[in-house]
C-alpha positions in Angstrom: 0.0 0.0 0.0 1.1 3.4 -0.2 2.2 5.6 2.0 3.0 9.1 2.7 6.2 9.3 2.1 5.6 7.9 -1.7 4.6 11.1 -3.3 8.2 12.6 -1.8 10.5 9.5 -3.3 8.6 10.1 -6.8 9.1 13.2 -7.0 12.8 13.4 -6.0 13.2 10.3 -8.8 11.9 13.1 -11.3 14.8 15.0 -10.9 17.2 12.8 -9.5 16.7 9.7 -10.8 18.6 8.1 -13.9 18.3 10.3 -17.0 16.8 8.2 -19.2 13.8 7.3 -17.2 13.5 11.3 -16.6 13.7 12.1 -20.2 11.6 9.4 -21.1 8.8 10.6 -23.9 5.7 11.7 -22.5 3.7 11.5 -25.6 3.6 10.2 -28.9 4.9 13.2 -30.2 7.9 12.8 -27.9 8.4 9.1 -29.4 11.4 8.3 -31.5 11.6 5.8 -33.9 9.1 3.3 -35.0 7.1 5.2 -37.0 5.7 2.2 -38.9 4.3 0.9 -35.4 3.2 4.4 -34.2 3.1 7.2 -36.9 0.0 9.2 -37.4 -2.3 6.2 -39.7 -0.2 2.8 -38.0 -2.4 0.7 -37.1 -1.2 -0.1 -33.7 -1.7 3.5 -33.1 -5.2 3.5 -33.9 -5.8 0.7 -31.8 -4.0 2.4 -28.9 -6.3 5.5 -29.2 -9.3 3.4 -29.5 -8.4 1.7 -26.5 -8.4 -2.1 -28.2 -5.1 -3.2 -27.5 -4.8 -6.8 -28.4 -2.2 -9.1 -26.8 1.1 -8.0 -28.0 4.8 -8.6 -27.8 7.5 -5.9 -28.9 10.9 -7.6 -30.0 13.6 -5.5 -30.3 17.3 -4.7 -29.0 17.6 -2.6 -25.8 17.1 1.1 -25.9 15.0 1.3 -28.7 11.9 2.1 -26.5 10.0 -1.2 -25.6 9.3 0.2 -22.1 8.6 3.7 -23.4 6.0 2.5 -26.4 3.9 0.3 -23.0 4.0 3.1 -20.6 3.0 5.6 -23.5 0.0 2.8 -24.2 -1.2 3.0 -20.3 -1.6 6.6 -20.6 -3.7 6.6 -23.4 -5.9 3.8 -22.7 -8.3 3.5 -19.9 -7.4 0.2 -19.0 -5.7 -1.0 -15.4 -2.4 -1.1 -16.2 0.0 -3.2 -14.3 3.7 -3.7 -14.9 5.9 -6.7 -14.2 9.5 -7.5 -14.5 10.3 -11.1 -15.4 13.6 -10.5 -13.2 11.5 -10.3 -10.4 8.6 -11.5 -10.6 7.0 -15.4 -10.2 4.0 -17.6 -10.4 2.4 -15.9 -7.2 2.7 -12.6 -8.7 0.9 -13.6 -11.9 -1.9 -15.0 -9.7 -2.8 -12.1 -8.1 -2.3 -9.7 -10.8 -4.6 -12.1 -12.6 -7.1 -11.7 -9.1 -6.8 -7.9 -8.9 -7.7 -8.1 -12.5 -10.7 -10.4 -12.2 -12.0 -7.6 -9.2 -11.6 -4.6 -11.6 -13.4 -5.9 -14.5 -16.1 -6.8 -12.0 -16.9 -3.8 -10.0 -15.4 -1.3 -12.1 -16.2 -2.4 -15.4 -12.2 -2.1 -16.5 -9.8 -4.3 -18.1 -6.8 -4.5 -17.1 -3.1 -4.5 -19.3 -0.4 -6.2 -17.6 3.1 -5.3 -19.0 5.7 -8.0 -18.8 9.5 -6.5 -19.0 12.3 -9.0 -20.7 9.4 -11.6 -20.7 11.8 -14.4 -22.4 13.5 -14.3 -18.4 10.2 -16.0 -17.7 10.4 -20.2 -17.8 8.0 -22.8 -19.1 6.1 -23.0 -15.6 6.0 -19.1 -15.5 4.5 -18.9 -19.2 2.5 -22.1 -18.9 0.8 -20.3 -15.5 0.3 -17.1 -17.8 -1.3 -18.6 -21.0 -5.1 -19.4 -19.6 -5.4 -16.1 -18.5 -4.3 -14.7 -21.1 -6.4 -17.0 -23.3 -9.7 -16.1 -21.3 -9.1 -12.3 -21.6 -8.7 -11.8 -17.9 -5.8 -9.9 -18.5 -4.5 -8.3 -21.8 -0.7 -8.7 -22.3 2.3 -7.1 -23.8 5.2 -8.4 -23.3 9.0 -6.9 -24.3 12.4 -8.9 -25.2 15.2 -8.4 -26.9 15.6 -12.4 -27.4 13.7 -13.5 -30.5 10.4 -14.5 -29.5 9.9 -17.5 -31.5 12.9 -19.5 -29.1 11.8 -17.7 -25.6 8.2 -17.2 -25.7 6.0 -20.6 -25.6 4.3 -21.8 -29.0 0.5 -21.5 -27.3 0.7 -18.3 -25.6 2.6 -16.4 -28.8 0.0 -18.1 -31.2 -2.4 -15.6 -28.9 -0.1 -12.7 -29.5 0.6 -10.4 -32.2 4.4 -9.8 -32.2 5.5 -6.3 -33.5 9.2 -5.9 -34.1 11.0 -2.6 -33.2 13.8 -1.5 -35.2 17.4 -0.2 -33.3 16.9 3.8 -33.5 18.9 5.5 -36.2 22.1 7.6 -35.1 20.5 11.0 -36.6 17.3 10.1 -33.4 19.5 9.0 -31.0 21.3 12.6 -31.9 18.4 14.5 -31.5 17.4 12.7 -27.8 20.7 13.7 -26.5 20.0 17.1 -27.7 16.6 17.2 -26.0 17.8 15.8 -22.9 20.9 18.9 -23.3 18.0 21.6 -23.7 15.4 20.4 -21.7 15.9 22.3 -18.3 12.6 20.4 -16.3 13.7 16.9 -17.1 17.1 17.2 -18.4 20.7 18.4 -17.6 19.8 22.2 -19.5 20.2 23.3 -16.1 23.5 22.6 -16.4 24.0 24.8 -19.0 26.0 22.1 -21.4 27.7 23.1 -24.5 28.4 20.3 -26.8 31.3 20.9 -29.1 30.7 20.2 -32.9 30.2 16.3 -33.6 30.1 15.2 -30.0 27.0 14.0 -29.9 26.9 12.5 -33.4 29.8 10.6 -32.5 27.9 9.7 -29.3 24.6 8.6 -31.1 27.2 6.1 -33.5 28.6 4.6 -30.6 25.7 4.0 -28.8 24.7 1.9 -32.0 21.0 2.6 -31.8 20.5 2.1 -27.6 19.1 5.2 -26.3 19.6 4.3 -22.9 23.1 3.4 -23.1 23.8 7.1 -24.8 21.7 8.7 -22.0 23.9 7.1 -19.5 27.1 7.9 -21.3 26.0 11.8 -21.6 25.2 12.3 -18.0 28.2 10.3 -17.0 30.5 12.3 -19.7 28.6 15.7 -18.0 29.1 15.1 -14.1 32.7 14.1 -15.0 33.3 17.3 -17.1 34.5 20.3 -15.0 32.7 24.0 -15.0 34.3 26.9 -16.7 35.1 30.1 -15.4 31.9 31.4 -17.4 29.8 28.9 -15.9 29.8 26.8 -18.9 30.3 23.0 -19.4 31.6 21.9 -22.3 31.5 18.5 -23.3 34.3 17.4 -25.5 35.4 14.1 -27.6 37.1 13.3 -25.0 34.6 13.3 -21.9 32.5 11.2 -24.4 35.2 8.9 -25.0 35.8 8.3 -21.7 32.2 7.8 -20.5 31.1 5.8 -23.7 34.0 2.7 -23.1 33.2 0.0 -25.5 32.7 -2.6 -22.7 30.5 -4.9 -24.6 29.8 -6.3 -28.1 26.3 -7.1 -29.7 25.9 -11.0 -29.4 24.2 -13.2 -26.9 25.7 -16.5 -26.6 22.9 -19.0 -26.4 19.8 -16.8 -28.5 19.6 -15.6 -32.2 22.5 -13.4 -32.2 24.8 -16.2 -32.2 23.3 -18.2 -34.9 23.3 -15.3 -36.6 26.9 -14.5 -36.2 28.0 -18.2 -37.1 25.9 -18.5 -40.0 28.0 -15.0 -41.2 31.2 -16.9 -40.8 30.5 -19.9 -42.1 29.5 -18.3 -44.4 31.9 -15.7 -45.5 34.6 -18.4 -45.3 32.4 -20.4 -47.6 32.6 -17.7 -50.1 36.4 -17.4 -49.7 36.4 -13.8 -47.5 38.9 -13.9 -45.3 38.6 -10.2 -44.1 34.7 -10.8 -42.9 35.5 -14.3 -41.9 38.0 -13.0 -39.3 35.5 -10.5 -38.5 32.7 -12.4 -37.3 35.5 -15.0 -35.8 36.0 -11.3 -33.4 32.8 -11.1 -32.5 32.4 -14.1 -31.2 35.3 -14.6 -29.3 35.8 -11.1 -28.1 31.9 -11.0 -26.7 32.6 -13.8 -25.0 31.7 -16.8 -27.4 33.1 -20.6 -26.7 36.2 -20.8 -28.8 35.3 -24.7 -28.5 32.2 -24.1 -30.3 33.5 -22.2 -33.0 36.3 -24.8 -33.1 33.9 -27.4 -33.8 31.8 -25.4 -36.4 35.3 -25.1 -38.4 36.0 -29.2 -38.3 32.8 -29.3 -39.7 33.2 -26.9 -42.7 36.7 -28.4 -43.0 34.8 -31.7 -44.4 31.5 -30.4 -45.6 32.5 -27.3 -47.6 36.4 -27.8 -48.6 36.5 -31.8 -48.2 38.6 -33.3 -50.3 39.3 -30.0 -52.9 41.9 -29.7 -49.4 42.9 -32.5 -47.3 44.9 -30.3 -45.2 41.6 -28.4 -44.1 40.8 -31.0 -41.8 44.0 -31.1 -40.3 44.0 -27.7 -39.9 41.1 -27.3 -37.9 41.6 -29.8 -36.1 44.6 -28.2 -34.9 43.5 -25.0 -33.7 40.6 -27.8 -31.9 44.0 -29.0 -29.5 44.8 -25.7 -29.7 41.7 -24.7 -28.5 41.8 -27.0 -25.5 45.6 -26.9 -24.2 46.0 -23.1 -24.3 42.3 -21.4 -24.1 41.8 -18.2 -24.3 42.9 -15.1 -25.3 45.6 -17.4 -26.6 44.1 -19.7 -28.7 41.8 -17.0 -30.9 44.9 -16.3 -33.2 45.1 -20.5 -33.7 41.3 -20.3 -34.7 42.1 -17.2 -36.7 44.9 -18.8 -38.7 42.3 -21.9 -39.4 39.6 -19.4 -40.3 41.7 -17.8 -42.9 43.3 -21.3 -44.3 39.7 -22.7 -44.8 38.3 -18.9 -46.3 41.3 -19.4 -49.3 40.6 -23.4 -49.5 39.2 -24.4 -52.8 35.8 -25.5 -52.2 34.2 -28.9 -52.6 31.1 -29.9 -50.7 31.0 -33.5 -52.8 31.3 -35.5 -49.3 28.0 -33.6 -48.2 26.1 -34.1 -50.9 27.3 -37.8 -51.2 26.6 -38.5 -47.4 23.5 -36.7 -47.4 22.5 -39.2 -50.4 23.5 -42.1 -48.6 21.6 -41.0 -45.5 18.5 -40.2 -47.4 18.7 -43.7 -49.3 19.0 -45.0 -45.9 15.8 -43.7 -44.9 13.8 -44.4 -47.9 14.7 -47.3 -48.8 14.5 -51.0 -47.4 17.3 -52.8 -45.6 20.1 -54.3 -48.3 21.7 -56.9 -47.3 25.0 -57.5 -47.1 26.2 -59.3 -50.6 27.6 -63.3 -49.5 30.9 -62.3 -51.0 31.8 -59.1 -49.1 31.0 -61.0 -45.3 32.8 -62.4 -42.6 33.2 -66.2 -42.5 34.7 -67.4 -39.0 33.2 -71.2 -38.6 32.5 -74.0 -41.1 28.8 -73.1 -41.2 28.9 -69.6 -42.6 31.6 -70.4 -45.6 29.5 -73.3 -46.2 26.3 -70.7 -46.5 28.8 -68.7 -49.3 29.7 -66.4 -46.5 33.0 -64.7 -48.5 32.7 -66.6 -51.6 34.4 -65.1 -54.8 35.9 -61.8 -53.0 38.5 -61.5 -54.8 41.5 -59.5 -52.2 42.2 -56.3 -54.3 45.8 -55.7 -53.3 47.0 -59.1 -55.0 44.5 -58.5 -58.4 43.5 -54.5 -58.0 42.0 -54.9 -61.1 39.7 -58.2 -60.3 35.8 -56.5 -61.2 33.4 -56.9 -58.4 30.7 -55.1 -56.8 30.7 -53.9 -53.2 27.6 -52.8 -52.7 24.3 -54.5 -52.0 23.1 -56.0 -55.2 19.8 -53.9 -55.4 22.2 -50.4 -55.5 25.3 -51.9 -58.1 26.1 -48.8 -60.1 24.5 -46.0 -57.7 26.7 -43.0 -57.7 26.9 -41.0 -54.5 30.4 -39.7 -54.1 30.4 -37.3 -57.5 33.4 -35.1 -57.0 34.0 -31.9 -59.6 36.6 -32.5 -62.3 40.3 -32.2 -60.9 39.1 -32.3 -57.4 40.9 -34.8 -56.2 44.0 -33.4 -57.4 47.6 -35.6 -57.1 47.0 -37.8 -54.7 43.9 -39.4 -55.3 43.0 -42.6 -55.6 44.1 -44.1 -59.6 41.3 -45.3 -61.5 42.4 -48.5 -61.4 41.7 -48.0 -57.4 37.9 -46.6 -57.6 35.5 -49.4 -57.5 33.0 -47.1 -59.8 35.9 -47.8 -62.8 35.0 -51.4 -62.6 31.7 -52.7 -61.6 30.4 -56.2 -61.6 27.7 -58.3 -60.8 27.9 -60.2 -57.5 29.4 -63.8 -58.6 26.9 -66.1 -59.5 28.6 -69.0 -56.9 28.2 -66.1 -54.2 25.2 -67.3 -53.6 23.9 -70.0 -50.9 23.1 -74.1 -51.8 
C-alpha cells in the first residue's frame, strides 16, 4: 500500500533519478523511432487511441523504446495497467495480478493491461501459469524482449499474441534525444548549461549503436565528470565522451539468435572465400565472450563439408586449432582459430562429401534394408563359408583390377560420391583403385546351396 512518504521518493526520482527514465517521452509526439508501429495512420496506433489493445509482444534490442511504447500505451488507454519485470517476478505474482484483474473488471467495469518487462527471463512454468489467463481475456498482455520470440516465448501463448518488431533507433534520433535531454531544463541536464562541441554528440549517437539508454547514461556520465568553466559553462568534449562511452561490450548473446546469426556469417563468409569478414565475425564471437570450442567445432565441420577433399589439409587444420583450443584457451588460442579461419576462407571448395553423405543418409531412410552381398562377409566357422559367406571376394591388393561389386546387389552402379573434375587433385585414388571404374555383378557362386 502506499504511504505518505511515496509522493516525496517520486518526485525526487523526477529529478534525481537516472536520466533516461526522466527524459523518457511523455507522448507520442515525444516518441522516436518506430514510426511504422506508431506514426500518425499505423495501425497499432489506432488501436491504442481506441483503447483495443490486443495481446502484443514488442521484440527489439535494448534502448529502442519497448518500455517507453507500454507506458506511452497506459496513458492513453483507460485500462488497469500493471507492470511486471520477469527479473522479479514469479507464479504468485501472476496470480494475483490475474485476481486484482478479475476484481476490476467486476466492479469497475475495467480491463486490465499487464506489461511484462524481458518476458523471455520467464520459464515454461511461468508462461504455462500465464497462458489461460491470457487466453480467457482476464488480463491483456504485452510483453518486451530483446531475445527472438519464437525461441523464448511458448508456442500457445505467442500463437495468442501479435508480435511487432521494433527497429534499433537511427544515429540521426539517437542525436536528436541527447540534444533534447541537453535543452530540456525540467527533465534534463539544461540546467547545467552544457555546451556540446561540434560532432560530439553525433559521435555519441554512433557509438551508442541505436541504444538510447546506453547514450543517456554515457552523456550524463560524460557531463558530471566534465569540469565548469570560469563562465559557468560546461563543455563537453570528444574526450569526456570517449571516456564515458568505453566500449565494454559487443552485440551477441551467446545461447539466442544473435549467435546463430553470427555463425551463419562466418561460415559463411569463409564459404565464399572472404577472409577479411570471416575473421570478422570470428572477433565477434570470441571477443563477446563466445566458446572458442564451439567455433572450433563449427570449423572441423566446414573443413569436411564445404572444402572436403578439394583440401585435405583443411581438416587437419582445424583440427589443430581444436588442440589448440583445449591446451591453451583463451585469449591465446583465438589467433590458432584465426589462422584456421583464414586457411579454410582461401581453401578451394568442394562440398562433394556432403552431398554424397546426405545421399547415402536419405537412401537409408527411404529405402529398405540391403543386405550384405555373401561375397563381401565375414566367414569365421565352417557353417557360414558353407552358406557362401566370402565366396568369390577377390583381395584387391593381390588383383586390383579383379571387377566386383561392393555394394548390396539392389544399389550396383548408384553414384553417391560425385566429386567436380580435378578435385581430387595428385593424390587421389588411380582409376584402377575406384570401384566405380570397374563394376560387376555379384558372382553367381556367391550365392547359398
Amino acid at each position: 500500500m502506499p504511504d505518505l512518504f511515496d509522493g516525496a521518493a517520486a518526485a525526487r526520482r523526477k529529478t534525481a533519478g537516472p536520466l533516461p527514465d526522466r527524459i523518457r517521452p511523455q507522448s507520442f509526439a515525444e516518441f522516436l523511432g518506430q514510426q511504422a508501429l506508431v506514426g500518425a495512420d499505423a495501425p497499432l496506433r489506432r488501436l491504442i487511441q481506441e483503447d483495443q489493445v490486443p495481446n502484443l509482444i514488442f521484440w527489439g534490442p535494448p534502448g529502442c523504446g519497448k518500455t517507453t511504447l507500454a507506458k506511452l500505451i497506459a496513458a492513453h488507454t483507460h485500462a488497469e495497467f500493471v507492470e511486471l519485470s520477469a527479473v522479479m517476478s514469479g507464479v504468485q505474482d501472476i496470480r494475483n495480478v490475474v485476481k486484482d484483474a478479475e476484481a476490476t473488471e467486476k466492479y469497475h467495469g475495467r480491463r486490465t493491461i499487464l506489461f511484462i518487462d524481458e518476458i523471455h527471463r520467464f520459464n515454461k512454468a511461468q508462461q504455462d501459469a500465464l497462458l489461460p489467463h491470457v487466453e480467457r481475456g482476464t488480463v491483456t498482455l504485452i510483453g518486451a524482449t530483446t531475445e527472438n520470440p519464437s525461441f523464448e516465448v511458448i508456442t500457445p501463448l505467442l500463437s495468442r499474441c501479435k508480435v511487432f518488431v521494433l527497429e534499433k533507433l537511427s544515429i540521426q534520433e539517437v542525436e536528436v534525444l541527447l540534444a533534447r535531454a541537453l535543452e530540456d531544463r525540467t527533465r534534463g541536464l539544461g540546467a547545467k548549461c552544457v555546451a556540446a562541441d561540434p560532432g560530439v554528440l553525433t559521435d555519441l549517437a554512433s557509438m551508442a549503436d541505436g541504444d538510447a539508454r546506453h547514450a543517456l547514461v554515457a552523456l550524463e556520465l560524460a557531463v558530471k565528470s566534465a569540469s565548469v568553466g570560469s563562465d559557468g559553462v560546461i563543455r563537453l568534449t570528444r574526450d569526456h565522451v570517449g571516456r564515458a562511452l568505453q566500449r565494454t561490450h559487443l552485440a551477441y548473446d551467446k545461447g539466442g539468435e544473435e549467435h546463430y546469426n553470427i555463425i551463419s556469417a562466418l561460415h559463411k563468409s569463409m564459404r565464399g572465400s572472404d577472409p577479411d569478414a570471416a575473421l570478422y565475425w570470428l572477433g565477434r564471437m570470441l571477443e563477446a565472450g563466445g566458446d572458442p570450442l564451439y567455433v572450433a567445432r563449427r570449423l572441423i565441420r566446414f573443413a569436411s563439408e564445404d572444402v572436403g577433399l578439394a583440401d585435405p589439409q583443411a581438416l587437419p587444420q582445424a583440427v589443430a586449432a581444436a588442440q589448440a583450443v583445449h591446451q591453451i584457451g583463451m585469449p591465446e588460442c583465438a589467433v590458432n582459430l584465426a589462422q584456421a579461419v583464414v586457411y579454410l576462407s582461401l581453401a578451394k571448395k568442394s562440398n562433394a562429401l556432403y552431398r554424397a553423405y546426405g545421399q547415402v543418409a536419405r537412401d537409408l531412410r527411404t529405402l529398405p534394408n540391403a543386405p550384405v552381398p555373401l561375397h563381401l562377409r565375414n566367414a569365421p566357422t565352417d557353417l557360414m563359408k558353407s552358406l557362401g559367406y566370402g565366396k568369390g571376394y577377390v583381395y584387391t591388393p593381390d588383383d586390383p583390377t579383379a571387377p566386383q561389386s561392393f555394394l548390396p546387389e539392389a544399389l550396383v552402379g548408384k553414384v553417391y560420391w560425385s566429386p567436380e573434375p580435378g578435385i581430387l587433385g595428385t593424390w587421389g585414388a588411380s582409376s584402377t583403385q575406384n570401384p566405380k571404374k570397374k563394376q560387376a555383378p555379384r558372382p553367381n557362386d556367391a550365392s547359398p546351396g
